[in-house]
N, C-alpha and C positions, 0 to 999 in steps of 0.2 A: 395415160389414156383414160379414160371415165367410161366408167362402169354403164353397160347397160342397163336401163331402167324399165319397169312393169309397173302396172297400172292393173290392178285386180276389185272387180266389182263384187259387193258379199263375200269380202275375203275377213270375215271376223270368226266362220265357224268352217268344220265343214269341208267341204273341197274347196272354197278358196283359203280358208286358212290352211291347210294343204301344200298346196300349190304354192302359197306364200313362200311357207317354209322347205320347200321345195326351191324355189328359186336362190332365195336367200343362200340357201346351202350349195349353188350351182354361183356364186358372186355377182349375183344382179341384186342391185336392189328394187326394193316394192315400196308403191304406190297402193294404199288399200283404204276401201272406204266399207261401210256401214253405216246401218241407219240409224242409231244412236251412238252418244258421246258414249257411254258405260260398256255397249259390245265392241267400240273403239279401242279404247283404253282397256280393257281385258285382252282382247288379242293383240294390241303391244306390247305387253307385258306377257305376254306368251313369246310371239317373235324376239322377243329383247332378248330375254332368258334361253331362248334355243337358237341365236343363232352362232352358225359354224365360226370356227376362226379365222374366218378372211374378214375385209374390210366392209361387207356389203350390208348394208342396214336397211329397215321398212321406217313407212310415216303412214301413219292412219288416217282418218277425214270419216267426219259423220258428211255424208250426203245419200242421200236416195235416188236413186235410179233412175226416178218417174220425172224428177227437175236435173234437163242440160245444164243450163245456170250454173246448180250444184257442183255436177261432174267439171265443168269447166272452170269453176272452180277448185276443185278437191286437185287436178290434173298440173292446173298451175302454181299450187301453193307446192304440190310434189317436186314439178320442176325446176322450180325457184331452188327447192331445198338441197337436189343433185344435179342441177346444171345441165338436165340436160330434159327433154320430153320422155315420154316413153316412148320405146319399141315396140315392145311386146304387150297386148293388151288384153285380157282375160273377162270376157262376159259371164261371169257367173250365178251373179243376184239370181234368187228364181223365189217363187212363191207358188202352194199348189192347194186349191180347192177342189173338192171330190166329194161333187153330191150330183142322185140323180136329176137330168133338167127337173124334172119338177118341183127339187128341192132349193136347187141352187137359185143364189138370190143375183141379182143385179150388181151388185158390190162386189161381191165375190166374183162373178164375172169381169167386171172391169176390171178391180183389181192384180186378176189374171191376166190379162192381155197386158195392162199398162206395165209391171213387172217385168214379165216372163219375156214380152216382144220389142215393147214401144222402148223399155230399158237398153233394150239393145243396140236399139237404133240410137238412144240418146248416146251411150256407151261410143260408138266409133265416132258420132260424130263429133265428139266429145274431142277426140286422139288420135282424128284420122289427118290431123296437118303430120305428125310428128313421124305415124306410121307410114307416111310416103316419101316424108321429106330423109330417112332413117332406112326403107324397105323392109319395115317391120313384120311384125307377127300378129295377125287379128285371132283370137281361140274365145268361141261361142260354148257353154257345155250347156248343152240339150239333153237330150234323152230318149232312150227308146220307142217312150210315148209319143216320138217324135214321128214314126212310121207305123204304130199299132197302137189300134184305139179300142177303148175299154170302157164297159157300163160306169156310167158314174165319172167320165172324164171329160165332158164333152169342152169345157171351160179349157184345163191342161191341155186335154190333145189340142186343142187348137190352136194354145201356144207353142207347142212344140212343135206341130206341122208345121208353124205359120215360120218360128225360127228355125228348123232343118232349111226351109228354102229361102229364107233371107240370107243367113251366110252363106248358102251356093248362091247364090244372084250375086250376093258382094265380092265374094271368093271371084266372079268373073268379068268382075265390075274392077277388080283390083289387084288382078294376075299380073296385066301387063306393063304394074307399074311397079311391078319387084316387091310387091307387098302378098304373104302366104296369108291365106285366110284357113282355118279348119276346123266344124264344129266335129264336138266330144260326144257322144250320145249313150252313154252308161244306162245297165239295167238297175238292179235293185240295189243302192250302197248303204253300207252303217254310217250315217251322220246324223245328226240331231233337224235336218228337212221337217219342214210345219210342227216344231215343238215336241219328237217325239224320245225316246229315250234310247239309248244304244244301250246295248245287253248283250252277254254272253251267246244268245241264241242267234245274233248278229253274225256269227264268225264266215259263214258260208257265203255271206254277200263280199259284194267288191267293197274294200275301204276304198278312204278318200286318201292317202298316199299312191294308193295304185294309180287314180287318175291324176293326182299331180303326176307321176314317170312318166307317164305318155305325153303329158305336156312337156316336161323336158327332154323326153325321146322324140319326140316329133321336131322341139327345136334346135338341136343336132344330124337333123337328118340332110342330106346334100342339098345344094338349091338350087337344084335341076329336077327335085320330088319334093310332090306335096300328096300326102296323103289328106285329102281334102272334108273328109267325111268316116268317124271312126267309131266304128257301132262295137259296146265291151257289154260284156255278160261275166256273170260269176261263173267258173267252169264248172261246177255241180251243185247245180240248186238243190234243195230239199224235191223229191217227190212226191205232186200229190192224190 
């Protein structure tokens, strides 16, 4: 029987590299791409080295988010390589600018949207023969930003509103066709997110294992439930 397959976007750090190895260790294998050959090949060589002792292996792909093209390619060199499309498909790529409108530039803005939204949309329709033809898994990770909006966000909040209701619209665009759809909306996590540094002073945030579990507890859950929309907080912030 063959293995079911995943397809994870920005899975070279992070919560998709997470999630990766997460799955990996659950006997699926991954499909993962990133936007350079070098964060390619460093997170293969991470997955290589950590994964569990069953048979399930990843293949990496530089592709960018912003070109379908890309994905539709990264998607069928995957398939080619285990025979089979993906299932289960993980929207992760994100990129985040955070300045106020008067600072934020045009670039940054686009940038913002073309990432955080338009990626997303390249991302299913990239994978959505496989996930119907399969009754797959669509998992979008958004953010809290995604329902509360903050000086200096206006670019982010917009993507993250605009993707909270793209994946309910798709989620009910593609219920009735045995495919779950459920975006992740995490608050503050330790990963290295626009270039910053994880530290000890990190511990109180959600890691990025935590929300890999919830992606493999959500795709264990019966398929009669979907938990369609999954807001996580770290349980005791710092107070300030």
């Amino acid at each position: 029987m063959q293995k079911r397959v995943a397809y994870i976007t920005g899975g070279t750090k992070g919560i998709g590299l997470a999630i990766a190895q997460a799955l990996l260790d659950n006997d699926i294998n991954v499909i993962f791409t990133g936007r350079t050959n070098d964060s390619v090949n460093q997170a293969q060589n991470t997955l290589d080295q950590g994964r569990a002792k069953g048979e399930a292996a990843a293949a990496g792909f530089a592709a960018d988010v912003r070109d379908l093209a890309a994905q539709e390619k990264a998607i069928a060199a995957g398939t080619e390589q285990f025979g089979q499309a993906p299932s289960i498909v993980v929207a992760n790529a994100g990129v985040g600018h955070f300045a106020p409108i008067q600072d934020l530039s045009p670039e940054q803005w686009q940038q913002t949207i073309d990432i955080n939204l338009t990626g997303v949309y390249n991302t299913i329709k990239a994978s959505l023969n496989g996930l119907i033809e399969q009754e797959g898994y669509f998992f979008t990770i958004a953010s809290l930003a995604g329902t509360n909006f903050f000086a200096g966000g206006s670019a982010y909040n917009a993507s993250k509103f605009g993707l909270v209701g793209f994946t309910q619209a798709v989620m009910l665009d593609l219920r009735q066709q045995g495919v779950k759809v459920s975006t992740i909306m995490p608050g503050s996590v330790a990963t290295e997110f626009n270039n910053r540094t994880v530290s000890p002073a990190d511990k109180w945030k959600i890691q990025s294992e935590d929300i890999a579990q919830i992606v493999v507890d959500l795709l264990k859950m019966p398929a009669r439930t979907l938990p369609s929309k999954v807001e996580v907080r770290p349980s005791m912030p710092p107070i300030k």
